[in-house]
N, C-alpha and C positions, 0 to 999 in steps of 0.2 A: 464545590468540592472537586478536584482534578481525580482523573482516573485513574486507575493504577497502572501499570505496563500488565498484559496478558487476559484484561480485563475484558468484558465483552463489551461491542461499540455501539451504540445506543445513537438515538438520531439529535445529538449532540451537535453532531458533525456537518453542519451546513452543503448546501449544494455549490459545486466550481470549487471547493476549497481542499487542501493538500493533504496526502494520508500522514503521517507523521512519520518519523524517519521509526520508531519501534513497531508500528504495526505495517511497514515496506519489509523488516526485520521478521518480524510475524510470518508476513506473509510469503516471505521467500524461503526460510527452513520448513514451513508446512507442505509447498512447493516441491521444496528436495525430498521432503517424506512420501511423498508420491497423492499429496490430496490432490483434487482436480480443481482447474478455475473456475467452474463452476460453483462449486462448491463453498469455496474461498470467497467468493464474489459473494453469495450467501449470506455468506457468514458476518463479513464486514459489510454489507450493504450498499454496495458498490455494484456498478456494470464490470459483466466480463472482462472489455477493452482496459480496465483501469489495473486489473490484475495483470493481462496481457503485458500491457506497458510496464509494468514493474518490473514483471521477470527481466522483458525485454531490455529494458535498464539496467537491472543486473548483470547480465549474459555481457553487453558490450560494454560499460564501464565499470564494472563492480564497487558501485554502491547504492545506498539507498537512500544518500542524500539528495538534497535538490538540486541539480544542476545549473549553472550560473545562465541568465535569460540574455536574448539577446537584446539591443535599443539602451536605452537613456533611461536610468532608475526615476 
């Protein structure tokens, strides 16, 4: 059964694998609301650095898509 968007993240979510573009979403208006990364990271079950990197990704390209890789698909 798929989750719903806002739903709590549960260890569904495999290790090395990508947040989704709704909870990058998630996690960047709880950001503007002033939660901390710590918290955030918590929350979603992630290390600090993965929060880190999202904001970061936000701040200089504003969005919360996956950015195009570099090398031979």
């Amino acid at each position: 059964m798929p989750r719903q968007f806002g739903s709590e993240i549960t260890g569904n979510r495999g290790k090395k694998q990508e947040l989704s573009s709704e909870a990058r979403s998630s996690i960047i208006s709880k950001w503007e609301a002033g939660v901390m990364n710590k918290d955030l990271a918590a929350e979603y079950g992630v290390h600090r650095n993965v929060i880190a990197y999202t904001i970061k990704r936000w701040k200089e390209h504003h969005t919360v898509n996956s950015l195009p890789r570099s090398g031979r698909p």
